[in-house]
TIZATI-840750 format. One line per 10 residues: number of its first residue (from 0); their letters; for each residue x, y, z of C-alpha. Coordinates in steps of 0.05 Angstrom, whole numbers, plus 5000, padded with zeros to 4 digits. Each point is the difference from the previous one (the first is absolute). Example, Ala and Ser with C-alpha at 12.3 -4.5 7.8 and 13.67 -1.06 7.14 Angstrom:
0> as> 5246/4910/5156 ~ 5027/5069/4987
REM end
This chain:
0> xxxxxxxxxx> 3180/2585/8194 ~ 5005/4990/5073 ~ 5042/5033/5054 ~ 4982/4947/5044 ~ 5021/4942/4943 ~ 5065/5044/5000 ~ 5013/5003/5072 ~ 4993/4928/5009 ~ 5038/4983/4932 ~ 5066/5033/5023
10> xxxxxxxxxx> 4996/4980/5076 ~ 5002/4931/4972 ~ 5048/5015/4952 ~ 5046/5015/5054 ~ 4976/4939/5042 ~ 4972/5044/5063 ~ 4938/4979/5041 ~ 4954/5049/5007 ~ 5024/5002/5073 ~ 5069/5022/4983
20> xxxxxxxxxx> 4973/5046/4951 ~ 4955/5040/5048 ~ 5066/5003/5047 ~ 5037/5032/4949 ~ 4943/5043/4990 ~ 4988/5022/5069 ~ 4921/4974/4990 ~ 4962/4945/5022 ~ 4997/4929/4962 ~ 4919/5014/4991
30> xxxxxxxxxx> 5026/5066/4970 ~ 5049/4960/4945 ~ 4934/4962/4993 ~ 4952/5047/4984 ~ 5050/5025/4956 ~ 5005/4944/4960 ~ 4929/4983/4991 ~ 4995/5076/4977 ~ 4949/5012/5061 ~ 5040/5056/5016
40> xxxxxxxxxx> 5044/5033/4958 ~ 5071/5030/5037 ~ 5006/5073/5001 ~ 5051/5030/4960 ~ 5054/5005/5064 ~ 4994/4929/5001 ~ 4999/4988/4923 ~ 5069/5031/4990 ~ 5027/4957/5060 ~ 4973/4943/4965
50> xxxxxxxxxx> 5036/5026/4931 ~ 5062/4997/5041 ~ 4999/4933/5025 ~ 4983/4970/4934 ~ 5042/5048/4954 ~ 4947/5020/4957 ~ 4964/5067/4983 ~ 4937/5040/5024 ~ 4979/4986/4933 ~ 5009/4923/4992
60> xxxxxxxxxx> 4972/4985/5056 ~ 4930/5045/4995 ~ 4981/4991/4931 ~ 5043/4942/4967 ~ 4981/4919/5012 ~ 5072/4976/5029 ~ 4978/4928/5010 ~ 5008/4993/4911 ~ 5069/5013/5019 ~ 4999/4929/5027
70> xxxxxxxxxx> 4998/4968/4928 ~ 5057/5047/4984 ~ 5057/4977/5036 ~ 5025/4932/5024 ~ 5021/4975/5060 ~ 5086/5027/5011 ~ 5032/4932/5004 ~ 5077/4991/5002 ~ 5035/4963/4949 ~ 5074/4969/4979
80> xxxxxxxxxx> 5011/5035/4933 ~ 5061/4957/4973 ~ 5057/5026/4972 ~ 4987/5029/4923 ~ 5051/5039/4948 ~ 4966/5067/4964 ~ 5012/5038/4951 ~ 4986/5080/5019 ~ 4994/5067/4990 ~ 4983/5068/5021
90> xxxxxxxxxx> 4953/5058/4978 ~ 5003/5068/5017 ~ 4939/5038/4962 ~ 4932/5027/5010 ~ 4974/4931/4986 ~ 5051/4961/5029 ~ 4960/4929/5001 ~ 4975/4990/4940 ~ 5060/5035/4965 ~ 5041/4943/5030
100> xxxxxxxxxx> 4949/4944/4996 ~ 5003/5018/4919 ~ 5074/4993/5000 ~ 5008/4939/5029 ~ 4943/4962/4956 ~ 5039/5031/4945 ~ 5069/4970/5031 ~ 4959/4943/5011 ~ 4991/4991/4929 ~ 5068/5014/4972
110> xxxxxxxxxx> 5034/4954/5050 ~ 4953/4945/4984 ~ 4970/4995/5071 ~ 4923/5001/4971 ~ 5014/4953/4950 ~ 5032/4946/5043 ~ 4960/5021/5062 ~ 4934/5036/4975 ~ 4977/5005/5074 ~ 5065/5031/5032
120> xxxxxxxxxx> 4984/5031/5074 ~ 5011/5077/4997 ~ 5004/5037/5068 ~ 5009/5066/5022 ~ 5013/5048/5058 ~ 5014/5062/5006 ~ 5062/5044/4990 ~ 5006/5044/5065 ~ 5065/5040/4973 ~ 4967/5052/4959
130> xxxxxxxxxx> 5023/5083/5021 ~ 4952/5041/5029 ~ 5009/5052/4943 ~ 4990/4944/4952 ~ 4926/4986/5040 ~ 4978/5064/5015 ~ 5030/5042/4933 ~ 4995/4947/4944 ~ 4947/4954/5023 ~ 5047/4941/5006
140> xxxxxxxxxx> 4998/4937/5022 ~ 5044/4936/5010 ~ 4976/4926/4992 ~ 5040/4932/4990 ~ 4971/4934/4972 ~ 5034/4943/4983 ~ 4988/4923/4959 ~ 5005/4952/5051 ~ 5043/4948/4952 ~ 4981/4922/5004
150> xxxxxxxxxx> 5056/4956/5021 ~ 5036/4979/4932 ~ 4980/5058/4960 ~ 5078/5028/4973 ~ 5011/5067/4961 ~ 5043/5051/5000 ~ 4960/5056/4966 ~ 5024/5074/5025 ~ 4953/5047/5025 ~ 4978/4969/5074
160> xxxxxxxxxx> 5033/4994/5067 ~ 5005/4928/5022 ~ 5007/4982/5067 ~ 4958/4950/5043 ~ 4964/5005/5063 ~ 5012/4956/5068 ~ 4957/4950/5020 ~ 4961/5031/5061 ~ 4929/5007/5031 ~ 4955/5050/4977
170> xxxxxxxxxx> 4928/5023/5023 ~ 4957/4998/4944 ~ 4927/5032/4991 ~ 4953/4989/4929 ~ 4962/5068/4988 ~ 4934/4988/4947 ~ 4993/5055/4940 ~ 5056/5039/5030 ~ 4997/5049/4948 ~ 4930/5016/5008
180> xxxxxxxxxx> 5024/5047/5061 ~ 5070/4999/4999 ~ 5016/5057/5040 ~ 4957/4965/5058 ~ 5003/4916/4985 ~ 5074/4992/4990 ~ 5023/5053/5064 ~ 4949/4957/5037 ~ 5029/4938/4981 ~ 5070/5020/5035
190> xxxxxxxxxx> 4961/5026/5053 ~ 4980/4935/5021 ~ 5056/4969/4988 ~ 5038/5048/5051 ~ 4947/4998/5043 ~ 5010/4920/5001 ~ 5083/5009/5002 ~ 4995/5047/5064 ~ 4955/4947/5039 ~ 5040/4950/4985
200> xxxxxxxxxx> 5058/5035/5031 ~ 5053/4966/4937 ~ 5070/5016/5012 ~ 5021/4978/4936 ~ 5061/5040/4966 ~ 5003/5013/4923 ~ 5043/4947/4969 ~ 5052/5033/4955 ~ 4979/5000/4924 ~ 4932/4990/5021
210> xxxxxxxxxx> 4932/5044/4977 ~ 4967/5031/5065 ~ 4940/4997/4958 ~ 4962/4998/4934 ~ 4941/4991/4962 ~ 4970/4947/4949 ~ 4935/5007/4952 ~ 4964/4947/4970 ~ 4927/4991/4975 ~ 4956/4927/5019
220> xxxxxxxxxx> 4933/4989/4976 ~ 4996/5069/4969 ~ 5023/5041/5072 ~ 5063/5036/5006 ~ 5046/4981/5060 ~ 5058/5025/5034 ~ 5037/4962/5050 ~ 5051/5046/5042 ~ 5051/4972/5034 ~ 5037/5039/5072
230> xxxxxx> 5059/4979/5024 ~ 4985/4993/5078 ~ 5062/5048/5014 ~ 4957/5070/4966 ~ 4960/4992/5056 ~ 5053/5018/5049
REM end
């Protein structure tokens, strides 16, 4: 673990020089330097502006290597998602995701889905309209996911929403082993992607039957994936 490998790993991150770093720092460019080559290491004034800048904690920054972060996450890129139908639904429970993960693969099944399409895309998001008193008193939570449906697939089997989703431009992030931290990768994730949608300055507006965002998980080569997809207009 370096500070120094830290400090340098998020300045770049953010694309600053070391120049415009020290500016926003109110030190010296040799100071940024001598940072970074962990010469001298900043004192703890300057450690929590630093924290700031970067949105990170005392704690990631002093004793965790951030530069493995780098194999974590993938470059935000924007992409045209075209125009798909879905079959949905909603969970409120304690364990809303996989609760409604199980019942889909299950609808999946009885509408023949699987059978005719064994590797059927299932996304999620989640499901914002969940009480207070159902958070705080029952420890409930909502989530939606839904089978994206290939084009020809026909059935009329009850127990889903169907509706389909505009084609529209969405920025899109790959997070590695998600679930290894998922309380820190996945937040992170839409972190970046924000970050990306606010420099950008997009003035996009929601299309109407459109998803302002979800989630898909895959494994390749053994690794667990998640791309998530942000509709430019959350960042506004």
């Amino acid at each position: 673990m370096s500070i120094g490998n830290n400090i340098s790993y998020l300045r770049k991150q953010k694309k600053f020089t070391q120049e415009q770093f020290a500016e926003m720092m109110n030190v010296t460019r040799q100071t940024v330097s001598r940072w970074e080559s962990d010469e001298v290491t900043p004192e703890l004034g300057k450690l929590t502006e630093i924290c700031s800048v970067f949105s990170c904690n005392l704690d990631e920054l002093v004793r965790q290597d951030m530069t493995a972060k780098g194999g974590i996450y993938s470059e935000v890129t924007i992409k045209k998602v075209p125009a798909f139908g879905m079959a949905k639904y909603v969970m409120i429970s304690p364990n809303p995701e996989s609760d409604v993960q199980e019942y889909l693969k299950n609808w999946g099944t009885r509408s023949g889905l699987l059978a005719a399409h064994p590797d059927a895309k299932l996304i999620g998001w989640d499901f914002p309209f969940v009480s207070q008193e159902q958070q705080m008193r029952f420890g409930l939570h909502g989530y939606a996911a839904a089978y994206v449906l290939p084009e020809g697939f026909r059935t009329d089997c009850e127990g889903v929403q169907y509706c389909r989703n505009s084609e529209t431009d969405y920025a899109v992030i790959t997070v590695a082993d998600p679930f290894v931290q998922p309380f820190e990768r996945i937040p992170v994730g839409y972190k970046h992607i924000m970050e990306y949608l606010r420099e950008a300055g997009s003035k996009d507006k929601l299309p109407d039957d459109t998803l302002g965002c979800f989630e898909y998980e895959y494994e390749k080569d053994g690794i667990t994936y998640m791309d998530i997809y942000v509709h430019p207009s959350c960042a506004t």
